[in-house]
ChimeraX commands (.cxc) that place a marker at each C-alpha (Angstrom):
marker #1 position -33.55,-18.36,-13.61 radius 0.5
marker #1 position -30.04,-20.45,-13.03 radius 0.5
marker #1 position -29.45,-19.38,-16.68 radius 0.5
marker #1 position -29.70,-15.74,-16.05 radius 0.5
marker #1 position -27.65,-15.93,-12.73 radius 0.5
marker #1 position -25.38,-17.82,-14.05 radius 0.5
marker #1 position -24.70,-15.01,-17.50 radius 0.5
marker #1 position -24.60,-12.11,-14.57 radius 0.5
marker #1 position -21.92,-14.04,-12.75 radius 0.5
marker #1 position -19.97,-14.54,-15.88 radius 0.5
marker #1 position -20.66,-10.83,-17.03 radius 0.5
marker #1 position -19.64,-9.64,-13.93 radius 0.5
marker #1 position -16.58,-11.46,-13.38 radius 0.5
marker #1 position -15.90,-10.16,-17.21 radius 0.5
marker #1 position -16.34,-6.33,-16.54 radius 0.5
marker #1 position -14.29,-6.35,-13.02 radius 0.5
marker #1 position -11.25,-8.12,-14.98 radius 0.5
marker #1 position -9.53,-5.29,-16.33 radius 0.5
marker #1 position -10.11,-3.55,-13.29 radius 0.5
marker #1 position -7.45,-5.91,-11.72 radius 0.5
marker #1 position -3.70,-4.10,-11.55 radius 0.5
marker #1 position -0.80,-6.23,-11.76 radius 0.5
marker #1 position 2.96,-4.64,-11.46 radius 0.5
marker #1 position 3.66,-6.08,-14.91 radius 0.5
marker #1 position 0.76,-4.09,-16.11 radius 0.5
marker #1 position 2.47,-0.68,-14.45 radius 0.5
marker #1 position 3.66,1.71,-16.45 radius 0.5
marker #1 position 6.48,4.19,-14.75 radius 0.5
marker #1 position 5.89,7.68,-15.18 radius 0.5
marker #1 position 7.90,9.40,-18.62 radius 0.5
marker #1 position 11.51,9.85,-17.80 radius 0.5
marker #1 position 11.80,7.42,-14.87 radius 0.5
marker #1 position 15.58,6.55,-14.64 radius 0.5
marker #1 position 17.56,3.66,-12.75 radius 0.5
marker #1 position 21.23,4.14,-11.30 radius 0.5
marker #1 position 22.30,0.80,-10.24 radius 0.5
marker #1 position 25.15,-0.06,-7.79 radius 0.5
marker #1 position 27.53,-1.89,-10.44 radius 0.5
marker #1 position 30.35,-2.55,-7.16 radius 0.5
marker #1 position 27.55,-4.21,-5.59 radius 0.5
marker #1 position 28.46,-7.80,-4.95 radius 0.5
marker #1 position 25.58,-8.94,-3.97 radius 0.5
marker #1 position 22.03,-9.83,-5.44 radius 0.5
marker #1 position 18.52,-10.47,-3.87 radius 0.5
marker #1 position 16.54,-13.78,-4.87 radius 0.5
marker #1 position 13.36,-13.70,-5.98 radius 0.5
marker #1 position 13.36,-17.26,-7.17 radius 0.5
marker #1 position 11.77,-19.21,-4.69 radius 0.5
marker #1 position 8.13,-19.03,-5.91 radius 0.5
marker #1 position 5.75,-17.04,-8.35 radius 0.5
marker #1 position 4.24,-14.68,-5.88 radius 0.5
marker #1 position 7.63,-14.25,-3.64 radius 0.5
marker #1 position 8.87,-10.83,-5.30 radius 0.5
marker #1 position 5.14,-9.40,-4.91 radius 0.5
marker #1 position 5.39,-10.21,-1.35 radius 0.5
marker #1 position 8.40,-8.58,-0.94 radius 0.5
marker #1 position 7.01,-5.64,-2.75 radius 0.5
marker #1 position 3.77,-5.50,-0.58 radius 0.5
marker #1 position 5.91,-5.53,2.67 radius 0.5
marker #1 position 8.17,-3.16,1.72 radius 0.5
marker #1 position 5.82,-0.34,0.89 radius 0.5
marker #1 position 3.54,-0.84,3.80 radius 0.5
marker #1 position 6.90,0.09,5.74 radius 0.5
marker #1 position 7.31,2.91,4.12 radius 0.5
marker #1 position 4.14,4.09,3.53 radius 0.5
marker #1 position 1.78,5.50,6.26 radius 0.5
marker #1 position -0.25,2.89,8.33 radius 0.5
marker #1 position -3.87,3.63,6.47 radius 0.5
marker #1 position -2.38,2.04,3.20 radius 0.5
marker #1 position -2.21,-1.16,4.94 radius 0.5
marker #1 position -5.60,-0.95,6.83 radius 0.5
marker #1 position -5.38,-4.79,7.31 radius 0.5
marker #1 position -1.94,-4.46,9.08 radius 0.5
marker #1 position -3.77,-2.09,11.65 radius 0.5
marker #1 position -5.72,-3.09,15.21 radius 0.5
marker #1 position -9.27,-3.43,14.29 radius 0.5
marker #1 position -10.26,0.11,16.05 radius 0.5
marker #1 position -8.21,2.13,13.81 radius 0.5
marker #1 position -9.95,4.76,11.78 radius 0.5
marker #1 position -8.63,5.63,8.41 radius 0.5
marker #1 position -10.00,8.04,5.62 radius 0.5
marker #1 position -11.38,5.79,2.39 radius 0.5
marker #1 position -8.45,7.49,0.27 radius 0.5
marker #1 position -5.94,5.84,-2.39 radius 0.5
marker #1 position -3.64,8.52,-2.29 radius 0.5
marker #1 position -1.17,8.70,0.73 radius 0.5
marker #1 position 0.94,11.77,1.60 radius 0.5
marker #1 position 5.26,10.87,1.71 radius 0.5
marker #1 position 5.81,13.01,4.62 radius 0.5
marker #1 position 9.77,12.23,4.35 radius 0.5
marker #1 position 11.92,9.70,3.99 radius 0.5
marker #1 position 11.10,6.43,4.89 radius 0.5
marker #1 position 12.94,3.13,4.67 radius 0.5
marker #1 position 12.43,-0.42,6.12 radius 0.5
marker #1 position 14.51,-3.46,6.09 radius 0.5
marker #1 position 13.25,-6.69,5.07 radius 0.5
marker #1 position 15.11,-10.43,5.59 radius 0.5
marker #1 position 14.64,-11.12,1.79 radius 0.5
marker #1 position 16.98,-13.63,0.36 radius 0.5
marker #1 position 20.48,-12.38,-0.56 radius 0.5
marker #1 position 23.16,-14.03,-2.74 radius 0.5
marker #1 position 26.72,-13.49,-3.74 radius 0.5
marker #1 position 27.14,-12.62,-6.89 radius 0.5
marker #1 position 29.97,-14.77,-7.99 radius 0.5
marker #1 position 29.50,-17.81,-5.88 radius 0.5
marker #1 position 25.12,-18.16,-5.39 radius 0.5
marker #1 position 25.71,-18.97,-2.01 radius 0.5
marker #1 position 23.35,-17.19,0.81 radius 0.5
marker #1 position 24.21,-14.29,2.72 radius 0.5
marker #1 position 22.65,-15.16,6.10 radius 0.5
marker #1 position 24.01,-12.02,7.46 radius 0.5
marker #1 position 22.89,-9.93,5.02 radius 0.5
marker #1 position 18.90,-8.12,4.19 radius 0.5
marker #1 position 17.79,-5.66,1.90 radius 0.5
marker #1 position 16.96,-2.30,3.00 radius 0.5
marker #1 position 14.17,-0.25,0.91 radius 0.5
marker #1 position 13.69,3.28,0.79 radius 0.5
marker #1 position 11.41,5.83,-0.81 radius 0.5
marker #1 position 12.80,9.27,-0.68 radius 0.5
marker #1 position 9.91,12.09,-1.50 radius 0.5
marker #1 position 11.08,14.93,-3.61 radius 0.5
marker #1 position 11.27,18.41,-2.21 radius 0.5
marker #1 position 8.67,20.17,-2.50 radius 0.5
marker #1 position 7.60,24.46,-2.49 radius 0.5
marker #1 position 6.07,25.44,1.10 radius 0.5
marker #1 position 2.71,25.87,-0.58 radius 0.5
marker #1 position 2.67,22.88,-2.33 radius 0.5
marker #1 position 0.04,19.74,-1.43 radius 0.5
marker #1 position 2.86,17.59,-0.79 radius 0.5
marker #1 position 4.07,14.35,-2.52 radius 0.5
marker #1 position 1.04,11.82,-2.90 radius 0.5
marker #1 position 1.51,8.14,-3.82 radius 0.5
marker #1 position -0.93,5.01,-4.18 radius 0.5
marker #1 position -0.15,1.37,-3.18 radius 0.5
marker #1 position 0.30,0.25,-6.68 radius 0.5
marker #1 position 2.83,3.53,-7.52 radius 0.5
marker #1 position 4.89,2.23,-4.50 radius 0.5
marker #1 position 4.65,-1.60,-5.22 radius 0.5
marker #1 position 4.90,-1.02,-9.20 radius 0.5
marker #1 position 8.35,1.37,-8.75 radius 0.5
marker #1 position 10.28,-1.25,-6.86 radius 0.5
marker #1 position 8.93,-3.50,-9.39 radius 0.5
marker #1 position 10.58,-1.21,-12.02 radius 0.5
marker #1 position 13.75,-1.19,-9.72 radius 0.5
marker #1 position 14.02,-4.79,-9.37 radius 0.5
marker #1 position 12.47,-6.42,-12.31 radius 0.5
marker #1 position 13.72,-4.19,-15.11 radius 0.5
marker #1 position 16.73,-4.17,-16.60 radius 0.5
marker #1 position 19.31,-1.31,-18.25 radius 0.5
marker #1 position 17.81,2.08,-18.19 radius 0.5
marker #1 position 15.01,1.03,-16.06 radius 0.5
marker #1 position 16.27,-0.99,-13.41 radius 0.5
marker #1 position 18.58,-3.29,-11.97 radius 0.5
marker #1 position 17.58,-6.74,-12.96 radius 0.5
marker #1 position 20.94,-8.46,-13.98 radius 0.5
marker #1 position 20.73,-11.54,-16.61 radius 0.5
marker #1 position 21.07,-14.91,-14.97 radius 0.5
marker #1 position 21.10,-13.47,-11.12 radius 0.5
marker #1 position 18.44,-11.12,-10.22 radius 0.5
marker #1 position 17.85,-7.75,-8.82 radius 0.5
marker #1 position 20.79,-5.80,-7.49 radius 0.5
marker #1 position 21.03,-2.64,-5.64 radius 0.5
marker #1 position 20.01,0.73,-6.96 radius 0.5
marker #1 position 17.70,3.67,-7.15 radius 0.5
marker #1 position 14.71,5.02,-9.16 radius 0.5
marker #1 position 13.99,8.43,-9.53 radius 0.5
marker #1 position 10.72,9.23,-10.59 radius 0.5
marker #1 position 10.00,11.22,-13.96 radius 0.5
marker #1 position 6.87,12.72,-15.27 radius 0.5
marker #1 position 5.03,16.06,-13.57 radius 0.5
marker #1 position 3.20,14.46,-11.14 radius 0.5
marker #1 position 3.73,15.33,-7.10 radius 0.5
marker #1 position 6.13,12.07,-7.00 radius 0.5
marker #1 position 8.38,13.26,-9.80 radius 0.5
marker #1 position 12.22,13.38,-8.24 radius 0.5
marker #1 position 10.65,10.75,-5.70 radius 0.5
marker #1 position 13.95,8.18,-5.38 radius 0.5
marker #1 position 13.17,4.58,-4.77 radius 0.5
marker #1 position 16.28,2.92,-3.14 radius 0.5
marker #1 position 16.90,-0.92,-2.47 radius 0.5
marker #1 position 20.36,-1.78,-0.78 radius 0.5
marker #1 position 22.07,-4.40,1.16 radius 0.5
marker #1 position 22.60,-4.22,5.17 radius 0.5
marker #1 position 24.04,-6.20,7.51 radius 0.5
marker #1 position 21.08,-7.71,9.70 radius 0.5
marker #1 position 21.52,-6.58,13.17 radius 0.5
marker link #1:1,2 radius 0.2
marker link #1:2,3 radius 0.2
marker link #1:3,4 radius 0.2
marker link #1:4,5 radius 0.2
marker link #1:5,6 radius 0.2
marker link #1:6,7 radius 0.2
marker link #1:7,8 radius 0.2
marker link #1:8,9 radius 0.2
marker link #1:9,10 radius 0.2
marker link #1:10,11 radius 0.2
marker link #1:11,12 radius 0.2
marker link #1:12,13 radius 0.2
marker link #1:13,14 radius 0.2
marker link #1:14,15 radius 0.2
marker link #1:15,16 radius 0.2
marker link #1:16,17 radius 0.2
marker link #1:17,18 radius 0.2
marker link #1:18,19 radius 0.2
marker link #1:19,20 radius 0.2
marker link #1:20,21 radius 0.2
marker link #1:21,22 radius 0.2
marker link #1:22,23 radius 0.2
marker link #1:23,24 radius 0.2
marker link #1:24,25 radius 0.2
marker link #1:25,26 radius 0.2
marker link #1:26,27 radius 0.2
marker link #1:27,28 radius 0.2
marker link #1:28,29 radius 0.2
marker link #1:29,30 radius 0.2
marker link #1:30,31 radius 0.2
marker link #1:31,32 radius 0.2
marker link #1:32,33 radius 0.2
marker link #1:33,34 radius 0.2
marker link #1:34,35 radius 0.2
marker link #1:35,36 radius 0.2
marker link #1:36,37 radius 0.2
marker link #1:37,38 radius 0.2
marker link #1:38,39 radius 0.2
marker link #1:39,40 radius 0.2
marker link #1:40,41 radius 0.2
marker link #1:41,42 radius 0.2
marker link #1:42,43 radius 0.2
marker link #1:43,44 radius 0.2
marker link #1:44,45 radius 0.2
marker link #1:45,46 radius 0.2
marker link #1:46,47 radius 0.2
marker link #1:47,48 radius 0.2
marker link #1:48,49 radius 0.2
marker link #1:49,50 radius 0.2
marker link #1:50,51 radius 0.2
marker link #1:51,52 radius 0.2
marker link #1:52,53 radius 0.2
marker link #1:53,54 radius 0.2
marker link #1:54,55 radius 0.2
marker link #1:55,56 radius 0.2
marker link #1:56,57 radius 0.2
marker link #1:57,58 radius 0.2
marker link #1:58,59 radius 0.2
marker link #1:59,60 radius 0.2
marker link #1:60,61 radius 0.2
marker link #1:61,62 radius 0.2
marker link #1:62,63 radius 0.2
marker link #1:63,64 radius 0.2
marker link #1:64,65 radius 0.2
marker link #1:65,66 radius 0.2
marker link #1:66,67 radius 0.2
marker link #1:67,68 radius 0.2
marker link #1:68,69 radius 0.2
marker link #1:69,70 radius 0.2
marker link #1:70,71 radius 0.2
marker link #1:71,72 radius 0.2
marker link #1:72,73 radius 0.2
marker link #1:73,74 radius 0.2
marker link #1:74,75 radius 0.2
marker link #1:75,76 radius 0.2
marker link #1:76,77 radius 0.2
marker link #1:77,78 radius 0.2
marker link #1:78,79 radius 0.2
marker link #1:79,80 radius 0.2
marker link #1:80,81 radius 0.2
marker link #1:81,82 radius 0.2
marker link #1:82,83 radius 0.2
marker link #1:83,84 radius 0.2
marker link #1:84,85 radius 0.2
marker link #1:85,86 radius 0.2
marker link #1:86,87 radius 0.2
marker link #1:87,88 radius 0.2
marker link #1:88,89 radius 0.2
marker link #1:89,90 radius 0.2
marker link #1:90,91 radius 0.2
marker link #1:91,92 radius 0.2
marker link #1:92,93 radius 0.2
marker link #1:93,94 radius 0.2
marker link #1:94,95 radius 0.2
marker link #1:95,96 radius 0.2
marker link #1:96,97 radius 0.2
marker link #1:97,98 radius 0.2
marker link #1:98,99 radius 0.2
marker link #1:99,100 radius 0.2
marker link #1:100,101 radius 0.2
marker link #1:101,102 radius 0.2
marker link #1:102,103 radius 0.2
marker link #1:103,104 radius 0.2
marker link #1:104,105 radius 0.2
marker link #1:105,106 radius 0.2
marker link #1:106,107 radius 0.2
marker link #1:107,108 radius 0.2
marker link #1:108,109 radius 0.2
marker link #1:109,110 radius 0.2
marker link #1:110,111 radius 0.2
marker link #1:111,112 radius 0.2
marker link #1:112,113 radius 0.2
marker link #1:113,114 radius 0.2
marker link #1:114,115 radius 0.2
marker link #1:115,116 radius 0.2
marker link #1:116,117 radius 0.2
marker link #1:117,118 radius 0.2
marker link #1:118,119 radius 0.2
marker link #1:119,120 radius 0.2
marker link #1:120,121 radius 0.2
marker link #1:121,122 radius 0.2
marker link #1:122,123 radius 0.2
marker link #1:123,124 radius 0.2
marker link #1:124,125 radius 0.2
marker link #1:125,126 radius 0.2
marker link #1:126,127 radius 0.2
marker link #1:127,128 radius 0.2
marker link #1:128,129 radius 0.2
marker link #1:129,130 radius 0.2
marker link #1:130,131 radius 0.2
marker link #1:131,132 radius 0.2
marker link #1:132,133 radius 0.2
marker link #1:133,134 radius 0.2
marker link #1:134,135 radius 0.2
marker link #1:135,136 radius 0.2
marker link #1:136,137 radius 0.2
marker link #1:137,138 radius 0.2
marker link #1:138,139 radius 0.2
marker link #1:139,140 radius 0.2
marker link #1:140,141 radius 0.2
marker link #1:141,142 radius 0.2
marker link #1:142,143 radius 0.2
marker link #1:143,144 radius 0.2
marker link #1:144,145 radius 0.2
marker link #1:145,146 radius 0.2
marker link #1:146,147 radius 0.2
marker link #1:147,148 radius 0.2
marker link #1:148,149 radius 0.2
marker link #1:149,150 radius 0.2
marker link #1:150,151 radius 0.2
marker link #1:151,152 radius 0.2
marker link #1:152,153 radius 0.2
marker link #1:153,154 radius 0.2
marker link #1:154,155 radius 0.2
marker link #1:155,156 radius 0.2
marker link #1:156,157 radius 0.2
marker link #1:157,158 radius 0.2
marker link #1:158,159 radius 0.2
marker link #1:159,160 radius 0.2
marker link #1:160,161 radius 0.2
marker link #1:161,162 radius 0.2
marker link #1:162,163 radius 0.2
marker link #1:163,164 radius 0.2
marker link #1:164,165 radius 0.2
marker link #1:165,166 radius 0.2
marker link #1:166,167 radius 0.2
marker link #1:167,168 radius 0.2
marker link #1:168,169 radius 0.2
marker link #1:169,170 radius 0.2
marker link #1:170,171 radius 0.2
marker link #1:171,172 radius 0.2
marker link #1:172,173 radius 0.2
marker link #1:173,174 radius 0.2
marker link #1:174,175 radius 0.2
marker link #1:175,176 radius 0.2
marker link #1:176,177 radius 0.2
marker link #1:177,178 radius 0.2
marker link #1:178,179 radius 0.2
marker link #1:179,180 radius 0.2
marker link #1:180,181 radius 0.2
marker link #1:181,182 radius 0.2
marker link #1:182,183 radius 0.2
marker link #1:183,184 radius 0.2
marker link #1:184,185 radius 0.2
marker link #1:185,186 radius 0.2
view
């Protein structure tokens, strides 16, 4: 009997594995393209532990995205629909006190945060709308931030830098911009 509960546990664990998403397993849509700020002098850290830029990531879009993508952030009354798709009904853009350097000198910008935006493309009057899940939104500023040349603005012995992402492919996000830039903290 412990033998058999203990091969379903293992199976189990097994099958759900894959099932797992990680931003390093997201793949952008075909013809994504980065535009980074190259006068930026500035550049955020993400270097102060393993899960720190998937933090970062996981605030961010549950600013910009609408409050049922973040159930857990809402008061325990709140009713949601069980979707994974959540309409962009505009812009939206929140500003987070993430770690910010200077470029040339390392040292910390107190007085400085990084602002990030999503942008949803225009779309027809009789169109659905622009639709996005939790992983697109966390897995594009991933792009943004933790890819480098063509496909974001990851510089080489720094970090991310400012830029934008505007989405490719044919789905409802495609011309969706993904912004991250610098702001003085008010």
């Amino acid at each position: 009997m412990y033998t058999t509960l203990l091969l379903s546990g293992l199976l189990s664990a097994a099958f759900a594995a894959p099932l797992v998403s990680r931003q390093s397993d997201f793949k952008a849509a075909e013809g994504t393209l980065a535009t980074c700020d190259a006068t930026s002098d500035k550049f955020l850290s993400l270097v102060m532990g393993p899960e720190q830029y998937d933090v970062i990531f996981d605030h961010a879009c549950a600013g910009v995205l609408p409050g049922c993508a973040y159930p857990e952030n809402l008061p325990e009354d709140t009713v949601c629909t069980q979707t994974i798709d959540y309409q962009l009904t505009g812009p939206k853009n929140i500003t987070l006190n993430a770690l910010v350097e200077d470029k040339a000198s390392h040292n910390k910008l107190s007085k400085w945060a990084a602002n990030f935006a999503v942008t949803p493309a225009e779309q027809p009057e009789d169109s659905a709308g622009v639709f996005i899940t939790r992983d697109e939104c966390k897995g594009y500023f991933y792009y943004l931030l933790m890819k480098s040349g063509e496909e974001g603005c990851w510089y080489e012995n720094l970090g991310p830098s400012a830029g934008s992402l505007t989405v490719g492919g044919s789905s409802s996000l495609k011309n969706t911009v993904f912004t991250v830039s610098f702001v003085e903290r008010k």
